[in-house]
N, C-alpha and C positions, 0 to 999 in steps of 0.2 A: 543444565540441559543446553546442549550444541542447536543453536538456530541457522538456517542458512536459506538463499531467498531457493525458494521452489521453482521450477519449468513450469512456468504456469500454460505456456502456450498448445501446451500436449494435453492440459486438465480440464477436458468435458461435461460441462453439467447442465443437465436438466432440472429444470423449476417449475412448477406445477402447483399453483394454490390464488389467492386471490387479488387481483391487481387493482389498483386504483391511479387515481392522478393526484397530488398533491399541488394544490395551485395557490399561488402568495400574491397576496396583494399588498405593494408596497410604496410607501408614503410617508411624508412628517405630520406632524400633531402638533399643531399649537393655540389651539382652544379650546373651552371646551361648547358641547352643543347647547341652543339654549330652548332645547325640544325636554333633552333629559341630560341627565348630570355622567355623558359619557365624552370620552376625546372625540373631538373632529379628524378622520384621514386623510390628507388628499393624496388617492391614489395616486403616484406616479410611471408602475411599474408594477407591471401582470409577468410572474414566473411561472412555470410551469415543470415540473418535475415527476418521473414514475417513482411509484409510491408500493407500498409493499410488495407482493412477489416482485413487478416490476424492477420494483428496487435491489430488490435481493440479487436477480439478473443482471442490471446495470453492476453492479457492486460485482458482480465474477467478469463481466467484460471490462470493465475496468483495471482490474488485475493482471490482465489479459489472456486470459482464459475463454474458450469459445465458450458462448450458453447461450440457450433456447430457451424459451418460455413458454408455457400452457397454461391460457386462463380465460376469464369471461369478464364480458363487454356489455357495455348498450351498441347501439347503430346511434352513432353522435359525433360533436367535435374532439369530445374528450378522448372516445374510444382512437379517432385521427393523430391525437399531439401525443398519444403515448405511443400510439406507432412510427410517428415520425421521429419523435425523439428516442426511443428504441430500435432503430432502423440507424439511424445515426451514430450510436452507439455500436455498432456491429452486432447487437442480437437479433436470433431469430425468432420472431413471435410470431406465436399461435395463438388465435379466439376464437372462441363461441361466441360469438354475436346474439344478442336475445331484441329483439324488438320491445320496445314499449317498456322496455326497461334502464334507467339510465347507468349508465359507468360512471362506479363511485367517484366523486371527488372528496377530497378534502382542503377546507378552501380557512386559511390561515391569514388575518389580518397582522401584518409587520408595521413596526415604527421605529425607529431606532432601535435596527436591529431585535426588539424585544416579539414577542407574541401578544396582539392586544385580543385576539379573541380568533377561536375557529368553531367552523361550520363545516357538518358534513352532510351532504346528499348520498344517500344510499336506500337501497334497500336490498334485502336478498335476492341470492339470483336462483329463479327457478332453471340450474343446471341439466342435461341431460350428461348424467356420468356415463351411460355407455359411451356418447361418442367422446367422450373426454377422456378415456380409458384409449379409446381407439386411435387415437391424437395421441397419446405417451406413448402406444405400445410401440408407434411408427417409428418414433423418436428415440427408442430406447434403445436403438442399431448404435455401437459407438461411443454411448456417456458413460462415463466413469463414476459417476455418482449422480442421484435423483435426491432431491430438497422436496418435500412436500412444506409451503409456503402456507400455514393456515390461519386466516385472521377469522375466521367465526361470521364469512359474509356469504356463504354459500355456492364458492365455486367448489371445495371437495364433501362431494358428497358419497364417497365410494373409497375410503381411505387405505384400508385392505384390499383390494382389488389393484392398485397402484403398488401398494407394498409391496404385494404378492407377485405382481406381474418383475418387479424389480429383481427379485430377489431369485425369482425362475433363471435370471439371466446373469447372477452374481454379481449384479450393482449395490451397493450400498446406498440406503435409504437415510437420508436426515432429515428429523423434522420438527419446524418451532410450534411447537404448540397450544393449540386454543381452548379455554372451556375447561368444565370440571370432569368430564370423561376423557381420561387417555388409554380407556381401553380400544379408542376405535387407532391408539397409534402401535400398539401390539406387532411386537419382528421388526422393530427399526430399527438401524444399525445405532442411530444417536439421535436422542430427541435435546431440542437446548430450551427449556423452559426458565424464563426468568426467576427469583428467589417468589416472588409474590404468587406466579402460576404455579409453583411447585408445591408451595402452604396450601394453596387451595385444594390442590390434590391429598395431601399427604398430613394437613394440619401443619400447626405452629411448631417451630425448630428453635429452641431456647436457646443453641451452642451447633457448635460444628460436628459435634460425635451425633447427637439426635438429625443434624442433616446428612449425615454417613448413613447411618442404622437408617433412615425410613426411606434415603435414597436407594440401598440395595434390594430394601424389600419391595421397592414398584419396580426396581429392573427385573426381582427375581417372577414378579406374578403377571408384568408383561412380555419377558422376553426381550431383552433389552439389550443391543449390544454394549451400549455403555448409555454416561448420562453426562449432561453438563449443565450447571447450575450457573447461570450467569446471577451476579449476587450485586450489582450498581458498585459500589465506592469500596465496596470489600473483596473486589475482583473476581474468582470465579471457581469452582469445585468442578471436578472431574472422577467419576466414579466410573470404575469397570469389577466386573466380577471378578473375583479372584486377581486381583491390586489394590495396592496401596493408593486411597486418597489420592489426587495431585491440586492441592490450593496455591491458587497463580494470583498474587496480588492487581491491584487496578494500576495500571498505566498511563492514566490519563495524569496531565501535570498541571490543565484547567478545563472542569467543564464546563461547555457554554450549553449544548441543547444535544439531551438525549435523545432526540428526535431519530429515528430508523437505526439505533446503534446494533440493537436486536439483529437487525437484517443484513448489517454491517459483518458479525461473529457467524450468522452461518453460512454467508458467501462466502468467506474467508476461510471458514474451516472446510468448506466442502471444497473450493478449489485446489487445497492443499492436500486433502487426502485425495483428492482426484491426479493431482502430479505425484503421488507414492510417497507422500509423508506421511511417518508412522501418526496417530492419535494424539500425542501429548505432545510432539512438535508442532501441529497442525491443533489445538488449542493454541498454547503458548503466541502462537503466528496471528491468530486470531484474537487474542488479549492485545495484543499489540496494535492491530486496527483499530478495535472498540477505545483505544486511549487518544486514535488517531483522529479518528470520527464524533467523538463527543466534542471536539474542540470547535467544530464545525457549526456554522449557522444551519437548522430545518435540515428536511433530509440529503444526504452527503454522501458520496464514494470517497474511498481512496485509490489512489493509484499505484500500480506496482514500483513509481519510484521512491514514493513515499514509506513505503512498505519494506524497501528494499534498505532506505537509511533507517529507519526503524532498528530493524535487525542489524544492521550496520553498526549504530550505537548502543545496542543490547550487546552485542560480543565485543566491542571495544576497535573492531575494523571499518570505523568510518575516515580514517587516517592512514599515513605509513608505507611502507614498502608495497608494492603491488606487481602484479604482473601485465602488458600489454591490456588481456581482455579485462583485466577488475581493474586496470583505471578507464578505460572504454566504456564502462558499465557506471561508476563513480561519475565519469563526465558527463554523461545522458542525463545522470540524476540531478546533477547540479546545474543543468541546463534545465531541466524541468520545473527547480527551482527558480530561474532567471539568474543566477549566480555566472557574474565573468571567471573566464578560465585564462589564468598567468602560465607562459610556459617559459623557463631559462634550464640552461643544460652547460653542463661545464665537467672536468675530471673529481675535482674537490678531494684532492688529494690526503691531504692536512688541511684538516677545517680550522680558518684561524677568523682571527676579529674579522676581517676583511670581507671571508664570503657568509660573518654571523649578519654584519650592515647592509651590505647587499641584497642579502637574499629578503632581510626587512624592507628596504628599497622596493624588491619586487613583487612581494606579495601585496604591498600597498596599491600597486597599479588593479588590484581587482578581489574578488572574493577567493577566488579559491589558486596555491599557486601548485605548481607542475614542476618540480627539480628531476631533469633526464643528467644520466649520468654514466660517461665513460666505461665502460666493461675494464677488464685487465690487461684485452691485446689491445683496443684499439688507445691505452694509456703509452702505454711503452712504444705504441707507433709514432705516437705527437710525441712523448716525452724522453724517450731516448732510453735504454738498458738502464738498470736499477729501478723503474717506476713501474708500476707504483708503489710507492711505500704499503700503502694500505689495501688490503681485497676489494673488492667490488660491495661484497654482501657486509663488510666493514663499513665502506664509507658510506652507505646508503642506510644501514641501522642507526649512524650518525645523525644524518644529514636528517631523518623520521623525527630525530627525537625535537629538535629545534620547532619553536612556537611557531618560528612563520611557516612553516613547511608545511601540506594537507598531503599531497603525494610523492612517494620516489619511484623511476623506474631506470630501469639500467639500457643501454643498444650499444650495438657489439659494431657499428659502423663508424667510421671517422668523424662523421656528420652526423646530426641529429635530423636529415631533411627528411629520413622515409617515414621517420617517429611523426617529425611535423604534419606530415601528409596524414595520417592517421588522426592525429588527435584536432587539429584546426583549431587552436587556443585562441581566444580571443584577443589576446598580447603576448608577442612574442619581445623580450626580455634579454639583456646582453649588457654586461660592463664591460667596459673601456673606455678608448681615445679615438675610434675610430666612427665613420659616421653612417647612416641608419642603412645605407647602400650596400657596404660591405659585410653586413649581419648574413651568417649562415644562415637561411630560409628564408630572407624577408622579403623575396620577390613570389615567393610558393605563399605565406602567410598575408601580403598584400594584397594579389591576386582574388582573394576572399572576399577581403574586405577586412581583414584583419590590423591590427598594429603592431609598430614594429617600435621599441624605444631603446636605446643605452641610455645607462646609468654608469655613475661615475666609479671608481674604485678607490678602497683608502688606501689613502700613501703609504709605501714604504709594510706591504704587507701583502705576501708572498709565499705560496708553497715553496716555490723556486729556491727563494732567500733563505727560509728556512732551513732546508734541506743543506744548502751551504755552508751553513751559521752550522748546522750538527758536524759535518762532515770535518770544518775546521778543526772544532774543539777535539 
């Protein structure tokens, strides 16, 4: 299966189910109490994080994808920090505000990074679903896909009526599911119930064929546009009517805290079918998160560049020849990373010892390096009739294959300055004898803030020479 990153900026989604605040309280431990035989914390360090729907929201704006939210509140601080930090995030949220009721927290004691213990404040909310219905129906101008977000805390109380209203308007409806009734999730285009919600519904699955066989049969008696079995460490089943199974193993390469991964897979798949990926891309894309997210301390987003190397190293194009906009895209990502960008640019005619040393030289000056490289005309303009020996798309499949190299790209100009101007590398890069002054672009790349270095060349090793040495014999 062909992955590629999605437009996510055009994929609109609504979230709709119930929110919380997730709050850490963080500290070392090195006693213990001498009240009871528990660790002493000393708080150092109050986080605060939105916590399911919330989360699930956060997790599609992060992607970057517009999303909205609809959910229920107390009148408190809490109700304030997930708006401010949801506000800051570019979502737009909506609440029901209930008095005298608080908005849930879940309040998680950390100490070296571990979980020493948590505490929830909650209680159900006495929701009024018509206007919460009247709050989605407003919202539903424009979204490409509706998430029903259900932890079992009483913001939906009207689940069909959401459905229904979606589906009047050919939105597709996801939804994670709570509880041992999923008759109240009936007409939804994909519900993603974990392996242990899905036993509870359907009983125990000895093998994979009995989760096939009792998976079809709750899609056939709810009406099911398909189903997705998120399964922990055995990755994840996809069922649709009339298709073949699709099992996507787990992606994760170390788990540290399955903390919101859940909410991780269906912001991930619903932003994805929201940008027009087909179902089993838009899993896969989401398996890919959830490997991304489990490695993650407490609950976690990822981000579309993270996302986007993901899928980068799942098809084998995190490297290699590229075009202008896919290394403009490579370099955002690798700056999102904090990764320094090397740029050098040369003909590279005949790759000999000479520019295999060099080009090690210049990938040394930082993480990631940038080999820009002479087109065909503008060789034969510096090099004179006969050159170049090799094509363009030759010397650059070359040049991919070398260890020091992460990107090649070609420019058809004499100079590498307009390319400069585009990419702003963090070290601009150049052998010879000459000094840092006369470097093509290094008053454009200084101007930045950039650097500008030469490195030395080896002796006596030469396209030139070469070229000679054959023409002699």
């Amino acid at each position: 299966m062909k992955l590629s990153m999605p437009r996510f900026d055009q994929a609109s989604v609504l979230v709709v189910g119930d929110v919380m605040l997730d709050r850490y309280w963080h500290g070392g431990t090195s006693r213990i109490s001498p009240e009871a035989p528990v660790p002493v914390v000393k708080v150092e360090q109050v986080e605060d994080r939105p916590g399911g729907a919330a989360n699930v929201a956060l997790n599609i704006s992060a992607l970057g994808a517009p999303a909205a939210l609809v959910g229920v509140t107390g009148v408190d601080e809490a109700r304030q920090s997930l708006i401010d930090s949801l506000a800051a995030a570019g979502v737009q949220a909506h609440f029901q505000s209930i008095e005298h009721q608080p908005t849930i927290i879940k309040l998680r004691v950390m100490s070296r990074h571990q979980q020493l213990l948590r505490m929830d404040f909650e209680e159900p909310f006495d929701t009024d679903p018509a206007a919460l219905l009247r709050d989605v129906e407003q919202l539903l101008l424009g979204v490409k896909v509706l998430i029903l977000s259900d932890y079992g805390k009483g913001a939906l109380r009207n689940h069909q009526s959401l459905i229904q209203a979606a589906r009047k308007r050919g939105i597709p409806v996801l939804a994670d599911p709570k509880g041992k009734d999923f008759e109240i999730y009936r007409g939804a285009s994909v519900i993603t119930p974990n392996l242990g919600e899905f036993e509870a519904i359907v009983g125990h699955c000895s093998d994979e064929a009995e989760l096939v066989a009792k998976g079809a049969a709750l899609m056939h008696n709810l009406e099911l546009g398909a189903l997705l079995v998120t399964r922990g460490e055995h990755g994840m089943t996809l069922l649709r009517p009339e298709h073949s199974p699709l099992h996507l193993p787990a992606r994760a390469r170390e788990v540290f805290d399955v903390t919101g991964a859940g909410d991780t897979v269906i912001s991930t798949l619903a932003a994805a079918i929201a940008a027009g990926e087909e179902l089993p891309q838009a899993v896969a894309l989401a398996n890919l998160a959830a490997g991304i997210v489990v490695g993650k301390l407490g609950t976690a987003c990822i981000s579309a560049p993270e996302l986007r190397r993901a899928v980068q190293r799942e098809e084998g194009s995190e490297r290699g020849v590229m075009t202008l906009e896919q290394l403009l895209t490579a370099i955002e990502d690798a700056r999102a990373e904090g990764e320094k960008i090397v740029f050098t640019n040369g003909c590279f005619d005949i790759l000999h010892a000479g520019h295999v040393t060099y080009l090690e030289q210049a990938r040394a000056q930082g993480d990631r390096l940038i080999v820009a490289v002479n087109d065909d005309g503008s060789v034969s303009r510096l090099k004179g009739p006969g050159r170049p020996i090799n094509s363009v798309d030759r010397r650059m499949a070359v040049l991919a294959g070398l260890g020091a190299v992460d990107w090649v790209v070609s420019f058809a100009e004499d100079t590498p300055e307009n390319l400069l101007a585009e990419v702003k590398p963090d070290v601009l890069v150049k052998g010879g004898d000459y000094g840092v002054d006369q470097v093509v672009g290094a008053d454009l790349v200084t101007a930045y803030g950039g650097e500008v270095k030469v490195l030395g060349l080896v002796e006596n090793s030469s396209t030139t020479a070469i070229v000679e040495k054959i023409r002699k014999r």
